[in-house]
N, CA, C and O atoms as a printed pandas DataFrame, in Angstrom:
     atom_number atom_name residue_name chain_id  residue_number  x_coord  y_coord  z_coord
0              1         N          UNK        A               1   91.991  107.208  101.639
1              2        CA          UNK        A               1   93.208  107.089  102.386
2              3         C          UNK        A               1   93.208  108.151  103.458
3              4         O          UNK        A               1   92.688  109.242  103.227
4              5         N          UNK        A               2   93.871  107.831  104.835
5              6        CA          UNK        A               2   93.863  108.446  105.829
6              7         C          UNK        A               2   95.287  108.133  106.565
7              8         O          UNK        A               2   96.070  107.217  106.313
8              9         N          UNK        A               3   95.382  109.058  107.452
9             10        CA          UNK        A               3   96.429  108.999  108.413
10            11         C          UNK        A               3   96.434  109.511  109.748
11            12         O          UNK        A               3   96.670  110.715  109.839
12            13         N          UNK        A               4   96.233  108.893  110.773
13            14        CA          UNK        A               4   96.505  109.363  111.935
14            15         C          UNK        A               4   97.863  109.470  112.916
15            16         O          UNK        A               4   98.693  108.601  113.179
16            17         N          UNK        A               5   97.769  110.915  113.371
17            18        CA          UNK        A               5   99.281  110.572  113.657
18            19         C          UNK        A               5   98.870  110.753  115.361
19            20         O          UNK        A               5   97.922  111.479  115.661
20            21         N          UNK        A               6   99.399  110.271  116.073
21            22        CA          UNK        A               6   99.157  110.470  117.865
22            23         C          UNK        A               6  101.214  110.001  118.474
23            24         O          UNK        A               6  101.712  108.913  118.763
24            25         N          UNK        A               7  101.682  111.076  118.440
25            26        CA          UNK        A               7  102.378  110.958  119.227
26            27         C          UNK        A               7  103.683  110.515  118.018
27            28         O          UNK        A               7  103.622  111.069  116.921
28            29         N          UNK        A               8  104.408  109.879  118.192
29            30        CA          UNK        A               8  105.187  109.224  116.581
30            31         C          UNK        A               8  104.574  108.139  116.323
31            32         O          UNK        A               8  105.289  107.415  115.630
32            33         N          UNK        A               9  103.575  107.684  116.558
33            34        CA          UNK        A               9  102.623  106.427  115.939
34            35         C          UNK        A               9  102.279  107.059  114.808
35            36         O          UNK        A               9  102.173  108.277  114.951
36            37         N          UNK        A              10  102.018  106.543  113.468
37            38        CA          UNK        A              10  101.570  107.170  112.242
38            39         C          UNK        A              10  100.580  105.916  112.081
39            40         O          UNK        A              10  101.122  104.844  112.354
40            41         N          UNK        A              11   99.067  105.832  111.643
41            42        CA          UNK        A              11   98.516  105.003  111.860
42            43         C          UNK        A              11   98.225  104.834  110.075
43            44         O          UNK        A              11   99.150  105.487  109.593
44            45         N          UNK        A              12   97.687  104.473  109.328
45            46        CA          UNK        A              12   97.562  104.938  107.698
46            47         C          UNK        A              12   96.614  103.873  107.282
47            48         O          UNK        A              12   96.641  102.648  107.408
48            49         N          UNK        A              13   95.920  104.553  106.845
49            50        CA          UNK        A              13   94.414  103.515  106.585
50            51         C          UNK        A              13   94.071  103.738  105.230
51            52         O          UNK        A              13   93.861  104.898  104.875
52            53         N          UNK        A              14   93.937  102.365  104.027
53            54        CA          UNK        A              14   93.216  103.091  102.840
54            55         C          UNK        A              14   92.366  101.778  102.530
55            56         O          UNK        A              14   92.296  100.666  103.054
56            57         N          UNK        A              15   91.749  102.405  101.442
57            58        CA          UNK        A              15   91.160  101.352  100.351
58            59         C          UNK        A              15   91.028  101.569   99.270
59            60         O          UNK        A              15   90.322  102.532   98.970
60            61         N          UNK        A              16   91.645  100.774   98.231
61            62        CA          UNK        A              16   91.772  101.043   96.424
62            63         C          UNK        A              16   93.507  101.119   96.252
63            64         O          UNK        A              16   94.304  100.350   96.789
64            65         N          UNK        A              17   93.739  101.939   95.609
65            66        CA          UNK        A              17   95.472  101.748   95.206
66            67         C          UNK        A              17   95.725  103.739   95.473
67            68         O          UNK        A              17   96.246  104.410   94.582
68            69         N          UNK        A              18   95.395  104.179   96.403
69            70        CA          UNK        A              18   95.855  105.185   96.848
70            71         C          UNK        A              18   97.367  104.779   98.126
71            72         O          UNK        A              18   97.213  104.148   99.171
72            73         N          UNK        A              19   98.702  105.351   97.624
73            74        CA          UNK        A              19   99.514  105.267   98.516
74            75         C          UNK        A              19  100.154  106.157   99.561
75            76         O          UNK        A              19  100.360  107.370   99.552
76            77         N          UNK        A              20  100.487  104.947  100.731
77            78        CA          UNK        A              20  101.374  105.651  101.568
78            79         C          UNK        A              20  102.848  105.581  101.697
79            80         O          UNK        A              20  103.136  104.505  102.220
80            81         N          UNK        A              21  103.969  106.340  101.415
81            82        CA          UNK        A              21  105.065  106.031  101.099
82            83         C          UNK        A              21  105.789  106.505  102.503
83            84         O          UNK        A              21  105.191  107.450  103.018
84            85         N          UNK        A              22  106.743  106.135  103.104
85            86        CA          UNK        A              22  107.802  106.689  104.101
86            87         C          UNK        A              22  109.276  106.962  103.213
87            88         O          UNK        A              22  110.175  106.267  102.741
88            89         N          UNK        A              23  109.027  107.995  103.277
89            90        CA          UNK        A              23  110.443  108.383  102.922
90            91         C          UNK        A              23  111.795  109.081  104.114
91            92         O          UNK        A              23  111.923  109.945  104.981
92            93         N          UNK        A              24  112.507  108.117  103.481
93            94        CA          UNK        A              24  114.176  108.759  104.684
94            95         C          UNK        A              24  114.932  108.729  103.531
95            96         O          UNK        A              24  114.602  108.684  102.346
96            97         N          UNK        A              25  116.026  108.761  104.093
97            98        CA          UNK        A              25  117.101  109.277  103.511
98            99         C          UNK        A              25  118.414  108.574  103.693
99           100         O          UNK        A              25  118.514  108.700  104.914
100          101         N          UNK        A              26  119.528  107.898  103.312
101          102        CA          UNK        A              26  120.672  107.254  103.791
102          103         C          UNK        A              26  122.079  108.306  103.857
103          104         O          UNK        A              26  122.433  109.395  103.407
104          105         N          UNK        A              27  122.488  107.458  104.529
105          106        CA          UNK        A              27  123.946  108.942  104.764
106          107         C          UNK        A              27  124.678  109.549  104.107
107          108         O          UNK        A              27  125.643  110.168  104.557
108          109         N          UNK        A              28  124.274  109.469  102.614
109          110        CA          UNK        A              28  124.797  110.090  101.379
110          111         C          UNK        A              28  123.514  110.629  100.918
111          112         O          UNK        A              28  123.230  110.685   99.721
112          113         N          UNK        A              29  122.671  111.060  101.934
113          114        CA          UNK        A              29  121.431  111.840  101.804
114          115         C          UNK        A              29  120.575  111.597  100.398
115          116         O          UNK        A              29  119.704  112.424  100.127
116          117         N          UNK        A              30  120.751  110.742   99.710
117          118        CA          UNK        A              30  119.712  110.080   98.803
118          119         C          UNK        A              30  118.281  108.993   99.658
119          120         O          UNK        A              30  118.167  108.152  100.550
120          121         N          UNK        A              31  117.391  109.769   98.600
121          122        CA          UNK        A              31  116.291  109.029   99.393
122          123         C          UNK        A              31  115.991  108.194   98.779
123          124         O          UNK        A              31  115.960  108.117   97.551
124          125         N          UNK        A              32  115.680  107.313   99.689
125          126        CA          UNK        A              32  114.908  106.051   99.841
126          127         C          UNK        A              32  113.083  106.092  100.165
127          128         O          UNK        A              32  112.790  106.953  100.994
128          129         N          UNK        A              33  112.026  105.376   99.680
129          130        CA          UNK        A              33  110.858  105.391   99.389
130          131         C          UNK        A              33  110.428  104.143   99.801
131          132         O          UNK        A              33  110.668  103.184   99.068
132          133         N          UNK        A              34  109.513  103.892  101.409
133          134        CA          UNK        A              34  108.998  102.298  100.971
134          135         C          UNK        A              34  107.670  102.526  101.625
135          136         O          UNK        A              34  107.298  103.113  102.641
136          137         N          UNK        A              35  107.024  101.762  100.551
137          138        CA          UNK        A              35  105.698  101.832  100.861
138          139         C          UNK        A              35  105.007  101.332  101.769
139          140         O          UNK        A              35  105.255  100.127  101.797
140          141         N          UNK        A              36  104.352  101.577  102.445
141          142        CA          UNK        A              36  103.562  101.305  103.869
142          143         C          UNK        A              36  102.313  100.698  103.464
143          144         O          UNK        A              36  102.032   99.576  103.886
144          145         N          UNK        A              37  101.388  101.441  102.545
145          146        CA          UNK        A              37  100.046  100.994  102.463
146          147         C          UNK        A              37  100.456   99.961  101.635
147          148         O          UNK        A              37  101.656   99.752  101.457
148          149         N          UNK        A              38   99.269   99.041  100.910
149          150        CA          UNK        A              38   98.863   97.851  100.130
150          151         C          UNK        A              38   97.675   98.186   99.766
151          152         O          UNK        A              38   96.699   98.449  100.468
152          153         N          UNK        A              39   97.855   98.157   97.958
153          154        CA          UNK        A              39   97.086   98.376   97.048
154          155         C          UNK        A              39   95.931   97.133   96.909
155          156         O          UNK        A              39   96.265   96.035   96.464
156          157         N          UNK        A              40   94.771   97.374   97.266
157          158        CA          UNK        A              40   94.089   96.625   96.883
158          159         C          UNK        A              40   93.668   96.419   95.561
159          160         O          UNK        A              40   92.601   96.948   95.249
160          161         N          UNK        A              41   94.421   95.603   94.507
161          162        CA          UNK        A              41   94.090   95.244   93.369
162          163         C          UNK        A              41   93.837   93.601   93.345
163          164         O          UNK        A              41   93.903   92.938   94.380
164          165         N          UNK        A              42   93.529   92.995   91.997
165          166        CA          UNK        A              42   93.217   92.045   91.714
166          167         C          UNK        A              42   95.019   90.837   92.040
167          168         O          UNK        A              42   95.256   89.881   92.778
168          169         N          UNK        A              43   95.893   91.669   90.962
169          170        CA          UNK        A              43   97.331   91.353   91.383
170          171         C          UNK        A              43   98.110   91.029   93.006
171          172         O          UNK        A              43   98.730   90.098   93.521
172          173         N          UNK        A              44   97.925   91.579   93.165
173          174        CA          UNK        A              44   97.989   91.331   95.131
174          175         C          UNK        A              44   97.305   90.536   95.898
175          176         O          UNK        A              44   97.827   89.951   96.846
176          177         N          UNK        A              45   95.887   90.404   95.540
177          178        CA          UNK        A              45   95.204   89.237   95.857
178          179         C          UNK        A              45   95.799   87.857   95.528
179          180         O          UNK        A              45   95.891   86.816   96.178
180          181         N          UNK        A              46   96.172   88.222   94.277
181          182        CA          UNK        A              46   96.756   86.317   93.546
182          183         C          UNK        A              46   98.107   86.533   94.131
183          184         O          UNK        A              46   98.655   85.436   94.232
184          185         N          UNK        A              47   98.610   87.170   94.414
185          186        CA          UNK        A              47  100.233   87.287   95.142
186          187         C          UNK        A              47   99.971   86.351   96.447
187          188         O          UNK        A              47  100.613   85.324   96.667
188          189         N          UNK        A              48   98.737   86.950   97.441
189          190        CA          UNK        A              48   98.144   86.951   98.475
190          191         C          UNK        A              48   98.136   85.483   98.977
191          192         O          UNK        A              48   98.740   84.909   99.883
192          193         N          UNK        A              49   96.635   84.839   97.446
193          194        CA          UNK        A              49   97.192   83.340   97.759
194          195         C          UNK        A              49   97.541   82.447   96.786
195          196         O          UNK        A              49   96.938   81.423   96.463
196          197         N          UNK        A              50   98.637   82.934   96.302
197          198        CA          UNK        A              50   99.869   82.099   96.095
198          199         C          UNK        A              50   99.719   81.530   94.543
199          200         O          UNK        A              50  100.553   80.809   93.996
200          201         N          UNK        A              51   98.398   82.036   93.908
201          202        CA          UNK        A              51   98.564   81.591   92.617
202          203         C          UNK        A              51   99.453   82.188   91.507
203          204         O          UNK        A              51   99.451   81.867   90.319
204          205         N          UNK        A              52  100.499   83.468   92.351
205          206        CA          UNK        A              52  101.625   83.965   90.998
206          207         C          UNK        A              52  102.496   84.413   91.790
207          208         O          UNK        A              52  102.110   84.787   92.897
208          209         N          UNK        A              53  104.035   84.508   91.418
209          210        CA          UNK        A              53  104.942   84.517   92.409
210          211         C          UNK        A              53  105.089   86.013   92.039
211          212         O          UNK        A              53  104.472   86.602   91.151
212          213         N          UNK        A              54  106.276   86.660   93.114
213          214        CA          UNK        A              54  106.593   88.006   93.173
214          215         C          UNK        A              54  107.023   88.040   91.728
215          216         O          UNK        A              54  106.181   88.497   90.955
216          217         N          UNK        A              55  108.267   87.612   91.170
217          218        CA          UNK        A              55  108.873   87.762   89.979
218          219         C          UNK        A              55  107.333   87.661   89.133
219          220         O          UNK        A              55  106.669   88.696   89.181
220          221         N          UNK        A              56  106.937   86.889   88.629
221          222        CA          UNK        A              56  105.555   86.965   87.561
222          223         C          UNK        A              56  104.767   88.270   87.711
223          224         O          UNK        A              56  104.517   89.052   86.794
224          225         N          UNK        A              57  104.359   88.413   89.187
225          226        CA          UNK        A              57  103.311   89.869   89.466
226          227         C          UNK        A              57  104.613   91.127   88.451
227          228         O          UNK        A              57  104.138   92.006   87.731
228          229         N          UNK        A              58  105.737   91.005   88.560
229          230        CA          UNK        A              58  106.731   91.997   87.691
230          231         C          UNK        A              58  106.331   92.062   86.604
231          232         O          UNK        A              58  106.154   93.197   86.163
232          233         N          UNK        A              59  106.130   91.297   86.028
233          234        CA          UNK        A              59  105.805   91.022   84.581
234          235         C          UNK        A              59  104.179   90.900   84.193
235          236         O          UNK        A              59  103.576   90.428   83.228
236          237         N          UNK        A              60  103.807   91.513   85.338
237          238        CA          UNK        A              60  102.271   91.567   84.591
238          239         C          UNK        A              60  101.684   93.034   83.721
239          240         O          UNK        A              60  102.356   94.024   83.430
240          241         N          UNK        A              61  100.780   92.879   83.545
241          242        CA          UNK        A              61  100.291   93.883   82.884
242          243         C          UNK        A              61  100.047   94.986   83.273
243          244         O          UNK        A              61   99.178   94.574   84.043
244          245         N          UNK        A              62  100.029   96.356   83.485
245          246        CA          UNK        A              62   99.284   97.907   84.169
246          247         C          UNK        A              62   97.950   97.271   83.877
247          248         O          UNK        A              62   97.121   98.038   84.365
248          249         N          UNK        A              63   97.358   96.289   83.345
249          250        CA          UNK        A              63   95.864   96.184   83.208
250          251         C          UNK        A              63   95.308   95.449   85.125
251          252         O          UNK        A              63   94.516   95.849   85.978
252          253         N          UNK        A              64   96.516   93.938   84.997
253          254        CA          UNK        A              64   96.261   93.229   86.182
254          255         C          UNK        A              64   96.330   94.345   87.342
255          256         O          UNK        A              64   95.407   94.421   88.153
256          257         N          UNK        A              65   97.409   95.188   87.404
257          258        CA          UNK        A              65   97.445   95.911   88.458
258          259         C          UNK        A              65   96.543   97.003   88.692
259          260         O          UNK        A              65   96.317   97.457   89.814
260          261         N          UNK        A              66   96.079   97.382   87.734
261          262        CA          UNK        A              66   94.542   98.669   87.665
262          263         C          UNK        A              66   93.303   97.801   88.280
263          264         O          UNK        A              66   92.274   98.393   88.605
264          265         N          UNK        A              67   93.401   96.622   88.410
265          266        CA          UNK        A              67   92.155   95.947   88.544
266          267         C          UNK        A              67   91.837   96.051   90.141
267          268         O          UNK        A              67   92.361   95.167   90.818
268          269         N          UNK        A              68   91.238   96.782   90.662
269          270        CA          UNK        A              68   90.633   97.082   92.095
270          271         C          UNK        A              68   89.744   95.772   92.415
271          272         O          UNK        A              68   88.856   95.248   91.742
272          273         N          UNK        A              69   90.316   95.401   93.744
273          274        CA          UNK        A              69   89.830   94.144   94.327
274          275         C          UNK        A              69   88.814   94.748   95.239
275          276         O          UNK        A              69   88.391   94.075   96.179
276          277         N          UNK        A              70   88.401   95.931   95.041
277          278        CA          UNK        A              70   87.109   96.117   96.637
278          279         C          UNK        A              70   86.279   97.501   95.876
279          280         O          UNK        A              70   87.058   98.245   95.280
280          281         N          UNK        A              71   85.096   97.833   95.843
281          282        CA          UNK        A              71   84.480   98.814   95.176
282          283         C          UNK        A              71   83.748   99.401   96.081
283          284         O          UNK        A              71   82.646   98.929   96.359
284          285         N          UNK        A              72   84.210  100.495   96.679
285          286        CA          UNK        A              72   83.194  101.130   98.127
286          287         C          UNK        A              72   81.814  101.863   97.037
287          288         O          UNK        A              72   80.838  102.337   97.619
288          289         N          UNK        A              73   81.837  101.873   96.380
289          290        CA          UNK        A              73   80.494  103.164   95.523
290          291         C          UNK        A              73   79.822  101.870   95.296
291          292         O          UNK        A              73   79.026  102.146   94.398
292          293         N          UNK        A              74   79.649  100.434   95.621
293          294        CA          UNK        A              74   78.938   99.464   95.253
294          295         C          UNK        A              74   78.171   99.473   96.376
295          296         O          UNK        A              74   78.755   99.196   97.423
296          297         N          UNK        A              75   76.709   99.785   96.435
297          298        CA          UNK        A              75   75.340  100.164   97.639
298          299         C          UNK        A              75   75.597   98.553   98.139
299          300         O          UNK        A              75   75.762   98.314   99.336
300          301         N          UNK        A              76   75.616   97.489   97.133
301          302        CA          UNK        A              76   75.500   95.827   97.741
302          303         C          UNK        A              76   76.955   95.266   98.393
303          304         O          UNK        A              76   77.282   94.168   98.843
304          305         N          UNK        A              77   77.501   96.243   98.266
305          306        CA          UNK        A              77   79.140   95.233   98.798
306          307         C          UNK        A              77   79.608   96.343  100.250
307          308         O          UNK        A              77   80.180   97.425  100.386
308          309         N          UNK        A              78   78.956   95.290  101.159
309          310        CA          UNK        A              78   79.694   95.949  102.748
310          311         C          UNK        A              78   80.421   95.125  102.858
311          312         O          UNK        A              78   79.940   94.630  103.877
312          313         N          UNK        A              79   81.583   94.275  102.543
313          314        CA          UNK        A              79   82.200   93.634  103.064
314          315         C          UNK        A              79   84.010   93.920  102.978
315          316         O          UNK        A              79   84.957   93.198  103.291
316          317         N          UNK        A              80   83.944   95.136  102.477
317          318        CA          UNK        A              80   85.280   95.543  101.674
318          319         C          UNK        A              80   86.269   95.172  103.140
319          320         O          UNK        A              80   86.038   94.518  104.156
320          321         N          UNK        A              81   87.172   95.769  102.764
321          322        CA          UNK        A              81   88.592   95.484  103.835
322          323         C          UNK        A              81   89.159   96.763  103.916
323          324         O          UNK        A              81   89.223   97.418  102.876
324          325         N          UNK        A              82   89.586   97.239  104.970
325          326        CA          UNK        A              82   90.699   99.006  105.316
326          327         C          UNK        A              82   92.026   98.280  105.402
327          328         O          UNK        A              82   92.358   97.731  106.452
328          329         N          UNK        A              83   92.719   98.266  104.425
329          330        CA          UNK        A              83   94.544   98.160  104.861
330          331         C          UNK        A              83   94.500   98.856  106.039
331          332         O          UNK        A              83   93.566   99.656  106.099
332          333         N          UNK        A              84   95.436   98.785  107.284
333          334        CA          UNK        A              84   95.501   99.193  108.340
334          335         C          UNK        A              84   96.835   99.207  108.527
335          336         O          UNK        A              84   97.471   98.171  108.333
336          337         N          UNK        A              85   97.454  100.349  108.922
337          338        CA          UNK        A              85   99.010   99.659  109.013
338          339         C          UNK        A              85   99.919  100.406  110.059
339          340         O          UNK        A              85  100.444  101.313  109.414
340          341         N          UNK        A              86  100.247  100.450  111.034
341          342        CA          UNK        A              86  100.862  101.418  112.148
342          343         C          UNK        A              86  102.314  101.719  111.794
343          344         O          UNK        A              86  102.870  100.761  111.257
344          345         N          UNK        A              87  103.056  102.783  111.954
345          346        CA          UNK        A              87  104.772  102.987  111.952
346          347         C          UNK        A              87  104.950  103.655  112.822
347          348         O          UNK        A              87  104.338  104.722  112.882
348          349         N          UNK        A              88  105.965  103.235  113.945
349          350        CA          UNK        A              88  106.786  103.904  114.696
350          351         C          UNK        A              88  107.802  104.883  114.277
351          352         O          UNK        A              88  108.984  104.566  114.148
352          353         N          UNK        A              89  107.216  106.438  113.998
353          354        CA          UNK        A              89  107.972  107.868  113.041
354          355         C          UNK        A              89  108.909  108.026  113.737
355          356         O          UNK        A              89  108.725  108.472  114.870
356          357         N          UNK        A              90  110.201  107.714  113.290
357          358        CA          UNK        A              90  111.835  108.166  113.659
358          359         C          UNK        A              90  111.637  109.419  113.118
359          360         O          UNK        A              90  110.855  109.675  112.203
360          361         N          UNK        A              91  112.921  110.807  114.148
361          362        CA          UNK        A              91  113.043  111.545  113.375
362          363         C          UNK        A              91  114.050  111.490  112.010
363          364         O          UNK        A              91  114.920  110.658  111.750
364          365         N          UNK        A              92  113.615  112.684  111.226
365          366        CA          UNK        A              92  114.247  112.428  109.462
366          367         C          UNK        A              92  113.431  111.647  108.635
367          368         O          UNK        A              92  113.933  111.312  107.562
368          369         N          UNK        A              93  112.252  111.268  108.889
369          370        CA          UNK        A              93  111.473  110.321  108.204
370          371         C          UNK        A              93  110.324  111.401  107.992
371          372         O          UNK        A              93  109.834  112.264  108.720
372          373         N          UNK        A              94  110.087  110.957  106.592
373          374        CA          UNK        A              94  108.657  111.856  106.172
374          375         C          UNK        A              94  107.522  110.753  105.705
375          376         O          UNK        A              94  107.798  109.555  105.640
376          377         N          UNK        A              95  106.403  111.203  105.431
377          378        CA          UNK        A              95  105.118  110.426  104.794
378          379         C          UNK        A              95  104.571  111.222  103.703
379          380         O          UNK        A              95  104.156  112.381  103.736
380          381         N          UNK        A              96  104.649  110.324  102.640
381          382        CA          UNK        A              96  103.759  111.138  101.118
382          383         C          UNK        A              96  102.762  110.649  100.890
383          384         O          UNK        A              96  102.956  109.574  100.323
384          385         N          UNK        A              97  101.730  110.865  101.032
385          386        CA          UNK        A              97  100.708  110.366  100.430
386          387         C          UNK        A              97   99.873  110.684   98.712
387          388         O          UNK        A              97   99.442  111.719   98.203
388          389         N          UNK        A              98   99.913  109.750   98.394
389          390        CA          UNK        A              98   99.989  109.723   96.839
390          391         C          UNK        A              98   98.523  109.401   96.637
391          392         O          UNK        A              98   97.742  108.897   97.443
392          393         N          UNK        A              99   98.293  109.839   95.262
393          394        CA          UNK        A              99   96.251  109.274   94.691
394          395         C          UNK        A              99   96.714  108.380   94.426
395          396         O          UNK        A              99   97.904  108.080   94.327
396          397         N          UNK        A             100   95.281  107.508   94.185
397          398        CA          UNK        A             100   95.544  106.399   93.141
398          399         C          UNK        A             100   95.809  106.553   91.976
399          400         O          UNK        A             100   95.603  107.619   91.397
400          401         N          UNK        A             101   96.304  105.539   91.431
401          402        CA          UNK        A             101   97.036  105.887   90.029
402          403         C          UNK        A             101   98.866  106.025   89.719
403          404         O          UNK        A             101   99.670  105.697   88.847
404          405         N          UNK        A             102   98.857  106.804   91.199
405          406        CA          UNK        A             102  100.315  107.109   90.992
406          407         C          UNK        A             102  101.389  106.008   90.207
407          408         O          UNK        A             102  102.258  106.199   89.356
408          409         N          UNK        A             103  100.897  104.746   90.918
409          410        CA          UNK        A             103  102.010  103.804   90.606
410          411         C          UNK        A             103  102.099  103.147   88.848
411          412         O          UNK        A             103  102.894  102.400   88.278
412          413         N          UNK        A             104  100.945  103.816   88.452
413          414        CA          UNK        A             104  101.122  103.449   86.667
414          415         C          UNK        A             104  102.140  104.689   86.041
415          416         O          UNK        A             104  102.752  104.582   84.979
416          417         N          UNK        A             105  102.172  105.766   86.854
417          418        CA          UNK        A             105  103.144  107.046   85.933
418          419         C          UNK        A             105  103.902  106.821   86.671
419          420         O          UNK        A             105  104.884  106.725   85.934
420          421         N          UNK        A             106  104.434  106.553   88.146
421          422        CA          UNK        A             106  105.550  106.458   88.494
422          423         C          UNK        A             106  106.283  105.403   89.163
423          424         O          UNK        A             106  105.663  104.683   89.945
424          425         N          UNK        A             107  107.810  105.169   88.916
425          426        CA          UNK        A             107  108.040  103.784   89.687
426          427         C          UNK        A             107  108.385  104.121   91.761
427          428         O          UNK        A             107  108.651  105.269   92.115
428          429         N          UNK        A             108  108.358  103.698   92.147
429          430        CA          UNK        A             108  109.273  103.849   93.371
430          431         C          UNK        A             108  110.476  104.487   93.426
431          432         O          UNK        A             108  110.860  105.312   94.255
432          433         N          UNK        A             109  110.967  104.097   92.597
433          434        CA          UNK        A             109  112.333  104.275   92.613
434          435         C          UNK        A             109  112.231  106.393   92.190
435          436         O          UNK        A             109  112.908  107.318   92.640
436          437         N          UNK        A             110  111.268  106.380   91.346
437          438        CA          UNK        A             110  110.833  107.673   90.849
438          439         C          UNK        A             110  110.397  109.029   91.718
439          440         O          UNK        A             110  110.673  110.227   91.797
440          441         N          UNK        A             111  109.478  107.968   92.348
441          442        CA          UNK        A             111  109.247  108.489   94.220
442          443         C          UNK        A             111  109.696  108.870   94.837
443          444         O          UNK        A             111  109.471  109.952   95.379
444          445         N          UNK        A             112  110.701  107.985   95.056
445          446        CA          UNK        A             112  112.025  108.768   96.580
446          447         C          UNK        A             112  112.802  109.866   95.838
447          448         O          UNK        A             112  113.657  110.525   96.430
């Protein structure tokens, strides 16, 4: 996972289930957390095309969602994919960047 910032463009590049979160804040100064990057797992893929709906991916397993859809340490697989994702940085807005993993110990909601 990476981030480039040029100017208030925040550019955020990963691969695997390492996240990028934007966090602000609402006018009763509680924060709010939404995620920018996309976890490349097995779960997101079938979200992707269409063989399990949002509600079902809820109810899946920490196994479906641990399951990494792209393996860069594999010498035979050049074909992986970089999530790519640009945000226009308002001020009051921050960026966390999280390892992978995070999202099995913590929820979102846990995040902000």
């Amino acid at each position: 996972m990476g981030v480039r910032i040029a100017g208030d463009t925040l550019t955020i590049f990963n691969v695997g289930d390492s996240r990028a979160y934007l966090l602000t804040s609402d006018t009763n100064g509680s924060s709010q957390a939404r995620l920018l990057s996309r976890d490349h797992n097995i779960l997101n893929d079938m979200l992707d095309d269409g063989d399990i709906t949002r509600a079902q991916s809820e109810q899946s397993t920490s196994f479906m969602n641990g399951l990494t859809a792209w393996f860069m340490a594999d010498p035979d697989c050049d074909d992986f994919q970089v999530n790519i994702v640009s945000h226009q940085w308002l001020p009051g807005e921050r960026l966390l960047l999280c390892s992978d993993g995070i999202n099995e110990v913590l929820s979102d909601a846990e995040i902000s």
